[in-house]
C-alpha positions as CSV (number, residue, x, y, z in Angstrom):
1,X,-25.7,-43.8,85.6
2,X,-24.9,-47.7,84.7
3,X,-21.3,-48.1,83.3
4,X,-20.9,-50.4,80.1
5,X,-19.0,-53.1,81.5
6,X,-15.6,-53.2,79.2
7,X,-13.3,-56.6,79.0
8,X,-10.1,-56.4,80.2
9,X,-8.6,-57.9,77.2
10,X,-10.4,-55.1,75.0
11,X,-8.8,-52.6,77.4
12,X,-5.6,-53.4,77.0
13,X,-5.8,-53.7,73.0
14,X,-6.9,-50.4,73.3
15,X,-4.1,-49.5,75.6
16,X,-1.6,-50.7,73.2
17,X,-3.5,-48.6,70.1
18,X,-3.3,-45.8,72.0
19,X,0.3,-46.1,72.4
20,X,-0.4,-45.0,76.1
21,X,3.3,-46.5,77.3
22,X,5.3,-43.9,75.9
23,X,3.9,-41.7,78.4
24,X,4.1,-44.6,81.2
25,X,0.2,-43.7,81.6
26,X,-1.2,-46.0,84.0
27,X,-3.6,-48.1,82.0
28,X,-6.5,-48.1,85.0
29,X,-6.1,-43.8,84.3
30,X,-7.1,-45.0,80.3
31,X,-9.6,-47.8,81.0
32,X,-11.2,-45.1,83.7
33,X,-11.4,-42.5,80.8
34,X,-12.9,-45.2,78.5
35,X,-15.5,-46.0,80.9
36,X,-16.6,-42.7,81.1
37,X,-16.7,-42.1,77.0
38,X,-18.4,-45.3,76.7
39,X,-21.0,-44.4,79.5
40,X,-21.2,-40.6,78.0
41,X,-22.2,-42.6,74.5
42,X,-24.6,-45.4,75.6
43,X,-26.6,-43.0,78.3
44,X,-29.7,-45.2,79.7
45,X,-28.6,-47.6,77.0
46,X,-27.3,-51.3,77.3
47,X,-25.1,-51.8,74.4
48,X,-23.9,-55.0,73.2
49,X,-20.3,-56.4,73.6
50,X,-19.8,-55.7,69.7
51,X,-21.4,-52.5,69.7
52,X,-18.7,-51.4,72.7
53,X,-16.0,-52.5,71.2
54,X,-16.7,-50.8,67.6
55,X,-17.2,-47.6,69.6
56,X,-14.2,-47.7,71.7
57,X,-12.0,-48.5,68.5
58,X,-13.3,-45.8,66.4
59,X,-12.1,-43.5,69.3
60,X,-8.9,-41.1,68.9
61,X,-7.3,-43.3,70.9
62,X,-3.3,-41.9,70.9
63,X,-5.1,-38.2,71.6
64,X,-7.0,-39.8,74.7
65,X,-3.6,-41.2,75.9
66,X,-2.4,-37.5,75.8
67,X,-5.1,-36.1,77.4
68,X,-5.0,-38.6,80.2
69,X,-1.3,-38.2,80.2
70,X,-1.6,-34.0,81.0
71,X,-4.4,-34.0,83.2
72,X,-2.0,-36.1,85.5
73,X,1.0,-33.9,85.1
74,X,3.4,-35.9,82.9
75,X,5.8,-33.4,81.7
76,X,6.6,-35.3,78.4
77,X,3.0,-35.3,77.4
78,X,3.0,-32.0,78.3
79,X,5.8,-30.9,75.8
80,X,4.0,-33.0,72.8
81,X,0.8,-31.3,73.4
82,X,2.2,-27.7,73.3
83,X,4.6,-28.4,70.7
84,X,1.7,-29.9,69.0
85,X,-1.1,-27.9,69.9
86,X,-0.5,-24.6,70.4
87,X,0.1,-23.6,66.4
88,X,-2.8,-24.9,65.8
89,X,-4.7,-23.1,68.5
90,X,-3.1,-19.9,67.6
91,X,-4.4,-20.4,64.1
92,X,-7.5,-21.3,65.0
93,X,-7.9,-18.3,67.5
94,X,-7.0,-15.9,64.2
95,X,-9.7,-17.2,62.3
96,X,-11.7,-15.9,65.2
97,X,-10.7,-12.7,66.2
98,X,-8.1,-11.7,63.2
99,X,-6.9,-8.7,65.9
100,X,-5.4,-11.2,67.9
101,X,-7.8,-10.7,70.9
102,X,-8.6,-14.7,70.5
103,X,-5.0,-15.7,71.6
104,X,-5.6,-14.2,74.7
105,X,-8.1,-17.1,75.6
106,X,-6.1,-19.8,73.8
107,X,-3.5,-19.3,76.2
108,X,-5.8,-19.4,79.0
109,X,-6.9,-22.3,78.1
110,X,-3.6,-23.9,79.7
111,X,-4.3,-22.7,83.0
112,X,-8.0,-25.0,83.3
113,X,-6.3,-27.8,81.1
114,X,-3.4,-28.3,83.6
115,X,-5.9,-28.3,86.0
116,X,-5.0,-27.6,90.0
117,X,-5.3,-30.1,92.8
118,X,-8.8,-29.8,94.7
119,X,-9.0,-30.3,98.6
120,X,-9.4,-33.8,98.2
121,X,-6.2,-33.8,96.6
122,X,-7.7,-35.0,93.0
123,X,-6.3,-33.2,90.0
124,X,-9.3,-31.4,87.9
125,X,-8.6,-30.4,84.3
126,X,-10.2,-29.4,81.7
127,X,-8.7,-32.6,79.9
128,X,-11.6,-34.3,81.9
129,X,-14.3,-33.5,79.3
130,X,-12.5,-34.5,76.6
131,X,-13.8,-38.3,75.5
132,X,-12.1,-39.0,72.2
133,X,-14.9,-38.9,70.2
134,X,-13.0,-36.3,68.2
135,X,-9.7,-35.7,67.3
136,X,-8.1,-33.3,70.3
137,X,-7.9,-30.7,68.0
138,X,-11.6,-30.2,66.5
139,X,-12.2,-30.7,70.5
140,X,-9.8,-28.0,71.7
141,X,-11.2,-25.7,68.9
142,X,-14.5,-26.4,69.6
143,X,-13.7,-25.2,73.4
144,X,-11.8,-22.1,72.4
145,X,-14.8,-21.2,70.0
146,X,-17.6,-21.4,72.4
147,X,-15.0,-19.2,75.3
148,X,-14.9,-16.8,72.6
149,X,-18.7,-16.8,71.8
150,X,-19.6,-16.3,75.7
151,X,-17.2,-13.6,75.7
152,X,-18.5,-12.3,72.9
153,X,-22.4,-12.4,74.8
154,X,-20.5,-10.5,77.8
155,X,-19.3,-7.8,76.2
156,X,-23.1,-7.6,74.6
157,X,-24.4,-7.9,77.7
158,X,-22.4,-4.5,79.2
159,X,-23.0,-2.7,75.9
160,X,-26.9,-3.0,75.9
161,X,-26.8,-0.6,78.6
162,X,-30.3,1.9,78.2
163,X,-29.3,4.6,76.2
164,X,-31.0,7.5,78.5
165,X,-29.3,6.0,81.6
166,X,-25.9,7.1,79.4
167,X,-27.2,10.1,78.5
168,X,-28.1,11.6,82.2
169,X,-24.8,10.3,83.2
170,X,-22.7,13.4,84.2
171,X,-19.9,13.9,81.9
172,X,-16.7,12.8,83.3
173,X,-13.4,13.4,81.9
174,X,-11.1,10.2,80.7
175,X,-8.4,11.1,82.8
176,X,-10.4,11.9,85.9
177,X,-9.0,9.6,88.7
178,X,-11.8,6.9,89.9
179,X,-11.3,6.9,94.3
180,X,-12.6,3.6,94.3
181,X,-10.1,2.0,91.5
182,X,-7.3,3.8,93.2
183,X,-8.7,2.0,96.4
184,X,-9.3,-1.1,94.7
185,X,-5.3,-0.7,93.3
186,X,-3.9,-0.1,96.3
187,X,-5.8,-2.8,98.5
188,X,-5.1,-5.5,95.5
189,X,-1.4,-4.6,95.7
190,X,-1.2,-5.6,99.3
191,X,-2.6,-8.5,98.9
192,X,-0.7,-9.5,95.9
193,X,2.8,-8.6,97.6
194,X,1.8,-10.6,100.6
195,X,0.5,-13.4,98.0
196,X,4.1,-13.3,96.6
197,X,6.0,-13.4,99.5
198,X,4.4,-17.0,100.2
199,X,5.6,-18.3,96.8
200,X,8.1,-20.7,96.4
201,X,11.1,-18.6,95.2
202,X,11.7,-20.4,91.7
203,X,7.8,-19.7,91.2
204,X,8.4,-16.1,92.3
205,X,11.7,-15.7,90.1
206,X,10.0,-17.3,87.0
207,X,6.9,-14.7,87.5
208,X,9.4,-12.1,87.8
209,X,11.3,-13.1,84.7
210,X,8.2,-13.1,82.6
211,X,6.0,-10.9,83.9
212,X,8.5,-7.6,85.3
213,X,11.7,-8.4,83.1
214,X,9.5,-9.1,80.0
215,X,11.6,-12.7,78.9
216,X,9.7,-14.6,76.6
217,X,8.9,-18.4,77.7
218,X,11.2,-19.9,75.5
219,X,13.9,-17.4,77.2
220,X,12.9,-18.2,81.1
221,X,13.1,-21.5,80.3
222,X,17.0,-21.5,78.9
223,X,17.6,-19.4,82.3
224,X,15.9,-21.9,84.4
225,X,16.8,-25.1,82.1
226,X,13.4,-25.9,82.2
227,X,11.2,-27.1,79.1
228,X,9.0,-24.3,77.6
229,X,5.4,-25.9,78.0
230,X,7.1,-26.4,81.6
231,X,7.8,-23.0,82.7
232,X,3.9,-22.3,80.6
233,X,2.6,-24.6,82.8
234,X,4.1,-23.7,86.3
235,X,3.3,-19.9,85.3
236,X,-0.5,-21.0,84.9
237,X,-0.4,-22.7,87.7
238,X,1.0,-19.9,89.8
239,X,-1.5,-17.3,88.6
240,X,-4.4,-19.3,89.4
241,X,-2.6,-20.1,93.1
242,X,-2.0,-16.4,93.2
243,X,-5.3,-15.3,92.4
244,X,-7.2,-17.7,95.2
245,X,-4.4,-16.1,97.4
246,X,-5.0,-12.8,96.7
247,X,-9.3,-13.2,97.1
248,X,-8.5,-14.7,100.6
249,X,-6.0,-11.8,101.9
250,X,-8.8,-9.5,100.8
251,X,-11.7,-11.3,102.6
252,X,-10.0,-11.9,105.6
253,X,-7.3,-9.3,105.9
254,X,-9.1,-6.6,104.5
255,X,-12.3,-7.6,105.8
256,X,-13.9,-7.3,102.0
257,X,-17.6,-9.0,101.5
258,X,-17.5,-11.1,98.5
259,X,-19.4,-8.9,96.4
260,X,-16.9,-6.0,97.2
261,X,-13.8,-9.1,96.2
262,X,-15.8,-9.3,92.7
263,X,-15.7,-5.9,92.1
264,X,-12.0,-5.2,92.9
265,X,-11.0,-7.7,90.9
266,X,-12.6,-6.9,88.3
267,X,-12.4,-3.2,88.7
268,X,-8.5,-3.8,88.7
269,X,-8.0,-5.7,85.6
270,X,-10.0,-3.5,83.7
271,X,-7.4,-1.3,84.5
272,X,-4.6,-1.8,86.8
273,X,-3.3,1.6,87.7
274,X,-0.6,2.0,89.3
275,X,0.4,-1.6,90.3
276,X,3.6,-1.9,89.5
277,X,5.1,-5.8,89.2
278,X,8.5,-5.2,89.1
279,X,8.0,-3.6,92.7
280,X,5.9,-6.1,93.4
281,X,8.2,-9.0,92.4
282,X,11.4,-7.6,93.7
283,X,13.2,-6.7,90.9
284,X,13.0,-2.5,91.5
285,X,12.0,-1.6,88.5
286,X,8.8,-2.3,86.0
287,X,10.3,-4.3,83.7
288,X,11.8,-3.5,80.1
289,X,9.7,-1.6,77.8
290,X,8.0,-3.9,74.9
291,X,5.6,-3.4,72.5
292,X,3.7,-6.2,74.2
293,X,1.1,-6.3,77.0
294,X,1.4,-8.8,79.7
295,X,-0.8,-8.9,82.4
296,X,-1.1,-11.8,85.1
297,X,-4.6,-11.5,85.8
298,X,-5.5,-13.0,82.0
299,X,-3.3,-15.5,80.7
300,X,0.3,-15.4,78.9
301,X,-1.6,-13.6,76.0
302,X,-1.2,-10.4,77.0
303,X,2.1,-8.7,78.3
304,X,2.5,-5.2,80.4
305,X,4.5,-3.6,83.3
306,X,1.2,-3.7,85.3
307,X,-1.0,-6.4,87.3
């Protein structure tokens, strides 16, 4: 797909509307992310040099600065987009689901915007997709409403189950123990424990304060004088490190197929049993009882004593 071909001159006007210096953004990063908004726009089109530059100005330019800013790691971006971003989110994920179940994938959302290096060493976030054309918040809305919807569609999907399959189905008690979840538990904990062990240990004591010892993120962050959309950030990064950990140790040192990977995974976070993090983490005990659930497997949203 052709590029539109934008002046350099133009560029850096834009660069300066955006007010992209204050997070010492690189202005190829910006003029890269322009090009790909203005080629997103004008798709098997050759617009004109005034028609470009009337698009790129009506842009959200300072938002585009942002997002450029986080998908390359600055911290100080960083801390304006969760200090700006996430009340609005958490609104927006009430008007959804007025439970709360919503805010469960608005902080998972961190995790894929931050992004993790791939094995070219590129960074790939979320923020990638995001081309200014609205302001970041309609945009990050509009993502967190169509996670919701799909979830939604999922849980459709498992509860359209035929009727007369359920009602041949012997009738098991709910407290009967499942061999295979048990299985699944025990095999999972392994891997996670040898996961864990491979961490650095500020990424496993910041796991263990938040996860086992129940500290909120403003709290781990006064222990480890670190900003809260930093420790947010390193814990999202850390679950998704753990996770690709933990699918490896059970491929190759438990020998699982990857369908039989899928279905312990899943068939753990359904329900955990009797992982316990604290023991997991070090700290000898499960962590302090809360009224919260906390569980690394999905997001900061929900808080337990169990993986």
């Amino acid at each position: 797909m052709r590029s539109p071909q934008i002046d350099d001159v133009l560029i850096r006007r834009l660069y300066d509307r955006a007010r992209a210096e204050r997070w010492h953004l690189p202005i190829g990063v910006l003029a890269e992310a322009l090009h790909a908004s203005a080629t997103r726009r004008f798709a098997g089109e050759d617009p004109g040099a005034h028609e470009l530059e009337k698009y790129l100005e009506s842009l959200h330019l300072e938002d585009l600065a942002v997002a450029c800013a986080c998908a390359t790691g600055n911290d100080a971006a960083w801390e304006h987009f969760v200090r700006e971003q996430r009340p609005l989110l958490y609104r927006a994920a009430d008007v959804l689901d007025p439970s709360g179940g919503a805010r469960e994938l608005a902080d998972s959302l961190y995790a894929d915007l931050y992004g993790l290096k791939d094995r070219g060493g590129d960074r790939q976030s979320l923020f990638g997709y995001f081309h200014g054309r609205s302001s970041l918040t309609t945009w990050l809305r509009s993502v967190l409403a169509q996670r919701h919807i799909d979830r939604l569609r999922a849980q459709r999907r498992v509860e359209s189950l035929p009727d007369d399959e359920a009602a041949v189905a012997p009738a098991t008690s709910s407290g009967a123990a499942d061999p295979d979840r048990l299985r699944y538990a025990a095999l999972v904990e392994r891997a996670l424990q040898r996961a864990v062990s491979r961490l650095d240990a500020r990424d496993r004591l910041r796991l263990a304060c938040y996860y086992a010892q129940d500290l909120t993120l403003a709290e781990v962050g006064r222990l480890l004088r670190e900003h809260e959309a930093t420790v947010s950030r390193h814990l999202a990064r850390t679950r998704q490190a753990l996770r690709k950990d933990i699918e490896r140790e059970l491929r190759v040192g438990e020998g699982l197929g990857e369908a039989q990977v899928a279905d312990c995974l899943a068939s753990v976070v359904e329900d955990a049993g009797p992982i316990d993090l604290g023991r997991v983490l070090g700290t000898g005990e499960g962590g302090k009882e809360s009224g919260r659930d906390r569980s690394m497997g999905r997001g900061e949203g929900r808080r337990g004593h169990q993986a």
